[in-house]
C-alpha positions in Angstrom: -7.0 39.1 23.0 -6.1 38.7 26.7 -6.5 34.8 28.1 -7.9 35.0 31.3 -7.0 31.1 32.0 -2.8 33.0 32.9 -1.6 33.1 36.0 -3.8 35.2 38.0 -2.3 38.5 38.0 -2.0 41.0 41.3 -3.0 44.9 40.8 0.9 45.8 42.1 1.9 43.3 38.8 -0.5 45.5 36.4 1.1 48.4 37.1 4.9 47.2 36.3 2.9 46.2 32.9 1.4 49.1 32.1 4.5 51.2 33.6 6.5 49.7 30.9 4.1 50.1 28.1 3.5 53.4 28.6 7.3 54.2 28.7 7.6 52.6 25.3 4.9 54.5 24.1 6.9 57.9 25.3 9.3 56.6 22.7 11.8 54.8 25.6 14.1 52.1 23.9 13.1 48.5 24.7 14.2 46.4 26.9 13.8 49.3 29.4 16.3 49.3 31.7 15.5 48.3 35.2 16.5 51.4 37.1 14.1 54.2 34.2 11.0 51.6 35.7 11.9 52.1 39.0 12.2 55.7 39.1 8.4 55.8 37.0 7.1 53.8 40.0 9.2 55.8 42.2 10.7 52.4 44.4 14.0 50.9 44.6 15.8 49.3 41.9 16.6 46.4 44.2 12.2 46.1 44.6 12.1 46.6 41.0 14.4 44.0 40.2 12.6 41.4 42.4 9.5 41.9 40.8 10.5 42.0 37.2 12.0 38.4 38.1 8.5 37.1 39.5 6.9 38.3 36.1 9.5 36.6 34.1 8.3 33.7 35.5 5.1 34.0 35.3 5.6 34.5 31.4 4.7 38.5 31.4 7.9 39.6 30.9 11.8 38.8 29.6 14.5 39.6 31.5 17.9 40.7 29.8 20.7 40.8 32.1 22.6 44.0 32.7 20.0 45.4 29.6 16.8 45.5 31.1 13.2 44.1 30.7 10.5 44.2 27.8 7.1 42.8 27.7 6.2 39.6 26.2 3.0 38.9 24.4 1.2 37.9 27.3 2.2 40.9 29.2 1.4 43.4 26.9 -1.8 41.8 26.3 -2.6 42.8 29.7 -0.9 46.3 29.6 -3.1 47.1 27.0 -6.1 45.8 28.5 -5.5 47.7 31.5 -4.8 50.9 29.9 -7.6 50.5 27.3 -10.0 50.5 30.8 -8.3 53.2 32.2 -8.6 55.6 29.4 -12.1 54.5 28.6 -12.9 55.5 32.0 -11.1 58.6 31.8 -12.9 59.6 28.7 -16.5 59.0 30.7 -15.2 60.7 34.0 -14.4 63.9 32.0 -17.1 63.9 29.6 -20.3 62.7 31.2 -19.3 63.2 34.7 -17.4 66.8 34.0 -14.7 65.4 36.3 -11.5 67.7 35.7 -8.7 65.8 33.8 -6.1 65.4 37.0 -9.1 64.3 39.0 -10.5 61.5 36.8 -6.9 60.1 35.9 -6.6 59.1 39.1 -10.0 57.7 40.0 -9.9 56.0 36.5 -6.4 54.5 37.8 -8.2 52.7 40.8 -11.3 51.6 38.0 -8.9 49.9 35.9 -7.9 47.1 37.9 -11.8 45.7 39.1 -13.3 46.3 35.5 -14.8 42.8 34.0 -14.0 42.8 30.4 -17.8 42.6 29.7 -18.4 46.4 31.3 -15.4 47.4 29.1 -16.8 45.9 26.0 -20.3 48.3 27.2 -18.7 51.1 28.2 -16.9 51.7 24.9 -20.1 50.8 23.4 -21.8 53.5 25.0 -18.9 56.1 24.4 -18.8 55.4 20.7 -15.3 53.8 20.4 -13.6 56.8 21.0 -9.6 56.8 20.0 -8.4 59.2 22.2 -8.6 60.2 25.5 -9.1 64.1 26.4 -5.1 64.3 27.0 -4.9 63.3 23.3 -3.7 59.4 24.4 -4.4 56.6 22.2 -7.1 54.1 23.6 -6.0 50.8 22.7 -7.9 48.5 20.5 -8.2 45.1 21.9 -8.9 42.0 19.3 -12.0 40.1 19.6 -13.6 43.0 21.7 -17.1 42.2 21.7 -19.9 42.6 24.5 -19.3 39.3 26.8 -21.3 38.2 30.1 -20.2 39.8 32.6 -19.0 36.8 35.3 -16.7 37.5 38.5 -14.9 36.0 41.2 -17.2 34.6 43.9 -15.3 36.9 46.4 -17.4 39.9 45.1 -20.1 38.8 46.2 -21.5 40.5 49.3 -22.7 38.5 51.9 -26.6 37.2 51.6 -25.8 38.7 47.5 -26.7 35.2 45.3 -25.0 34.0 42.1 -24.5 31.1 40.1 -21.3 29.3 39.5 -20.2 29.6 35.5 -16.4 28.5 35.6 -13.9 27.7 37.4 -10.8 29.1 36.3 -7.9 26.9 38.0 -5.6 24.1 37.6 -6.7 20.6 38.1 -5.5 20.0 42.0 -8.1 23.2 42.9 -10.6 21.5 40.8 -10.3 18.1 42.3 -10.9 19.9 45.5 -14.0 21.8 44.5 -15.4 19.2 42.9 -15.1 16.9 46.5 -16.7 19.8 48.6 -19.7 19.5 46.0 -18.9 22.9 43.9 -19.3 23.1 40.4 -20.7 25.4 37.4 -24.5 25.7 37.3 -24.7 25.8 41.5 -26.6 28.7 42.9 -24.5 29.9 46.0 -24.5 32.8 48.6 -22.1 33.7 51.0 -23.4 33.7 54.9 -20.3 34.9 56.2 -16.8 37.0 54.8 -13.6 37.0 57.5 -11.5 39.8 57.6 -8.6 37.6 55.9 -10.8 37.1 52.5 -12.1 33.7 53.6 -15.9 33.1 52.8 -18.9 30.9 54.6 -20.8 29.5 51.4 -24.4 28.3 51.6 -24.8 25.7 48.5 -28.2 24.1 48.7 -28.5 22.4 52.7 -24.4 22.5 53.2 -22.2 25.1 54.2 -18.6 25.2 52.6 -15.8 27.4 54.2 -13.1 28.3 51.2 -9.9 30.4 51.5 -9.9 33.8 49.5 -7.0 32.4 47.2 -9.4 29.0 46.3 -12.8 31.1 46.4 -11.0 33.4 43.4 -10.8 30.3 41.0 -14.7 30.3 41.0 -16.4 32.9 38.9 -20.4 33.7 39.1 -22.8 35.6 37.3 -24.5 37.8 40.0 -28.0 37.1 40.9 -30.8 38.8 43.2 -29.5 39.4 46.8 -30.8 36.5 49.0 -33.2 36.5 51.5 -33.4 35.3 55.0 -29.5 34.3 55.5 -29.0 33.3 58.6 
């Protein structure tokens, strides 16, 4: 089972995850050598090589010199997560939608990275736990995948849209700082304003509070009725 409390992971990360499980699954030797993942995610080797290096250290992935790289338990915990959304979605885009196949691969590519594990857990549900995908791929089974709350960053949120703070996922610096500007789970929040950089305007009871879109991430909300009369 994935543990959301990792490093917050980038979309561009996910897919040198899933890139490499999904060569191992073609029956490619591990640790896969860094020049094969390149030429998958058609860049340079010297771009592959910088990233592979970044997930290393963020615990995804192990690096073998002049061998090549293979996923750790953490990454492939996410690998499979990602590719168990995208070939969920892939079975509902050809089946119920009557999408063709080449069509809803790639729009389920773009699903995969902004589904909450709770719509995952409701989508199989409703698809009947299917195993394969219509291109006969295995759909990975995730442990402990049950129907959760769905909560999501506060950046989702559109502006004048409501929610209520659940968690804060973040170490304890970000905390400390939340905490001083008077944000904390069970506040009912709304954003008055989004800049184009990310950064949100939050209306929390009579104050406003102005948060980057790296520190408004941490905060995660369950979505409430769209407010009325922002100003």
């Amino acid at each position: 089972m994935i543990d959301h409390n990792m490093v917050a992971i980038s979309e561009s990360e996910e897919m040198y995850l899933i890139t490499i499980a999904q060569l191992v699954e073609r029956g490619v030797d591990e640790p896969v050598s860094i020049s094969r993942l390149a030429g998958e995610l058609a860049i340079q080797p010297v771009s592959a090589n910088q990233m592979v290096h970044k997930l290393s250290e963020e615990g995804y992935v192990e690096y073998i010199p002049y061998k090549g790289v293979q996923l750790t338990q953490e990454g492939q915990a996410v690998a499979l997560q990602v590719l168990r959304d995208r070939r969920l979605w892939e079975v509902f885009l050809v089946e119920y939608l009557e999408l063709p196949p080449s069509d809803a691969d790639a729009l389920a590519c773009r699903l995969e990275h902004i589904t909450p594990k709770g719509v995952t857990c409701r989508l199989a549900r409703f698809l009947d736990h299917p195993s394969f995908t219509p291109k006969g791929l295995p759909i990975p089974e995730i442990e402990g995948d049950v129907d959760l709350e769905i909560f999501l960053p506060i950046t989702n949120l559109a502006v004048g849209e409501r929610g209520e703070i659940m968690r804060i996922e973040a170490d304890q610096a970000t905390w400390d700082f939340l905490s001083s500007v008077g944000l904390g789970p069970g506040l009912e929040v709304y954003p008055v304003a989004k800049g184009v950089d990310g950064a949100m305007l939050l209306q929390v009871d009579a104050d406003r509070i102005h948060l980057s879109e790296t520190v408004a991430n941490h905060i995660l909300v369950n979505v409430k009725e769209r407010s009325r009369g922002v100003s």
